[in-house]
One Martini backbone bead per residue (centre of mass of N, CA, C, O) as a GRO file, in nm:
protein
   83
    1UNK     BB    1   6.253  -1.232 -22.308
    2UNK     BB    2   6.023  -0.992 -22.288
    3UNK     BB    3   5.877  -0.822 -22.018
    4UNK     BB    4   5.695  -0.601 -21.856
    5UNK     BB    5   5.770  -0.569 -21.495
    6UNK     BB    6   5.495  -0.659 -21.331
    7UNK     BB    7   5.561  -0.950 -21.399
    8UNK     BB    8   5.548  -1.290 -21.269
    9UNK     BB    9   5.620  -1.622 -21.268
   10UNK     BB   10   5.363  -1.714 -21.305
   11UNK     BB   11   5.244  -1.551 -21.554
   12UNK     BB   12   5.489  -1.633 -21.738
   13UNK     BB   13   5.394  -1.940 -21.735
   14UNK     BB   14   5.146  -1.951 -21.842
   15UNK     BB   15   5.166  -1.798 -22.125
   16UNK     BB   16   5.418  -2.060 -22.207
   17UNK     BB   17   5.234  -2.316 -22.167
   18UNK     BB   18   5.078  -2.323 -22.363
   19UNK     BB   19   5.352  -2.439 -22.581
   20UNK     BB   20   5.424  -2.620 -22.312
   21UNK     BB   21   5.676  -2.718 -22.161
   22UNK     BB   22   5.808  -2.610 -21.844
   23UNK     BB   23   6.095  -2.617 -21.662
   24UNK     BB   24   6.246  -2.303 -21.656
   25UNK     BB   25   6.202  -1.940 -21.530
   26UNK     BB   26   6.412  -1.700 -21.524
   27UNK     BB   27   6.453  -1.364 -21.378
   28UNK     BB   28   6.605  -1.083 -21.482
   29UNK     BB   29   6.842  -0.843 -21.391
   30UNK     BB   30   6.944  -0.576 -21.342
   31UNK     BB   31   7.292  -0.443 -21.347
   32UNK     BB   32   7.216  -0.182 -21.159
   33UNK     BB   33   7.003  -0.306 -20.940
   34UNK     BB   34   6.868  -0.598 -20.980
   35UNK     BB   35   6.592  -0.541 -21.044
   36UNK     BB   36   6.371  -0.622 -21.295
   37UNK     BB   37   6.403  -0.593 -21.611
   38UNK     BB   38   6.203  -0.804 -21.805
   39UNK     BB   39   6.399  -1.056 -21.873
   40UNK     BB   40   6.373  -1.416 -21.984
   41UNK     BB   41   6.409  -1.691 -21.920
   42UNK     BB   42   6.323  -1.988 -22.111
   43UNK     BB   43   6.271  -2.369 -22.039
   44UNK     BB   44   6.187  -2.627 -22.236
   45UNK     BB   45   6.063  -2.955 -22.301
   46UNK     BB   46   6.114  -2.888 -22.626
   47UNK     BB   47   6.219  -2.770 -22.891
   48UNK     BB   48   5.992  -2.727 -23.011
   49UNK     BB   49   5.834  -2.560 -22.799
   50UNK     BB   50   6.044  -2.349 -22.849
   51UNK     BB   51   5.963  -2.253 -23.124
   52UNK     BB   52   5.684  -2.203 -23.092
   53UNK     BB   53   5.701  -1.986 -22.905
   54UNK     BB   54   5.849  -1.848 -23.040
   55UNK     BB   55   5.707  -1.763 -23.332
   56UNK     BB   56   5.430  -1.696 -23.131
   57UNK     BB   57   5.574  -1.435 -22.947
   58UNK     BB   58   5.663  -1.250 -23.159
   59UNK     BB   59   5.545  -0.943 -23.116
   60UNK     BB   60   5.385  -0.985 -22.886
   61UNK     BB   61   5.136  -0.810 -22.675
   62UNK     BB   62   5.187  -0.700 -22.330
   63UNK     BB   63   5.041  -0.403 -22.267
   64UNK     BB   64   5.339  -0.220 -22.352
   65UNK     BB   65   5.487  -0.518 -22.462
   66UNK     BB   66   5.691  -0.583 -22.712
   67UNK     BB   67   5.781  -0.903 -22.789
   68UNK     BB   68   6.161  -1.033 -22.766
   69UNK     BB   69   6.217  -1.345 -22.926
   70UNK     BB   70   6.491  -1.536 -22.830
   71UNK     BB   71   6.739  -1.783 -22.900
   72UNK     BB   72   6.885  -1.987 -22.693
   73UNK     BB   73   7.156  -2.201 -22.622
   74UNK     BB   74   7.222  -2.413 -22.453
   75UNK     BB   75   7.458  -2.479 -22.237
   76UNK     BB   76   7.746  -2.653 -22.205
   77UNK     BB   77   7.860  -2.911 -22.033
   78UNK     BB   78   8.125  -2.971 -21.806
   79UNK     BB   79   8.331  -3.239 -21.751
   80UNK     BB   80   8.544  -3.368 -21.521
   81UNK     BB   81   8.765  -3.571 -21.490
   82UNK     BB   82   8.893  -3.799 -21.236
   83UNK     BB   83   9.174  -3.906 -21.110
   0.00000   0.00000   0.00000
């Protein structure tokens, strides 16, 4: 998702609770900069919750930022067996 720059993540956690649970919200840095790029990944508490929230934010303005809500697949964790 991208937000605004201007909001920090209490704003952009409100926002996204409507949809369901929130686990964690990243907001994402410009690869130049450091600073908030406006991009956020955000976490949700069930598939449905996530699914919900695409379809009902994408397209969403939120001050003069229209929302680009892409679902990103959770990454696949490994794990090493010990020896």
């Amino acid at each position: 998702m991208n937000f605004p720059l201007g909001h920090q993540e209490p704003q952009i956690r409100k926002i996204c609770e409507v949809f369901g649970k929130v686990i964690n919200i990243e907001l994402l840095p410009d690869s130049n900069t450091g600073y908030f790029s406006g991009n956020v990944n955000v976490d949700f508490g069930s598939e449905i919750d996530a699914k919900r929230a695409q379809s009902s934010m994408m397209g969403f303005k939120i001050e003069d930022c229209v929302l680009d809500v892409k679902r990103v697949a959770p990454s696949e964790v490994q794990t090493n067996a010990a020896d």
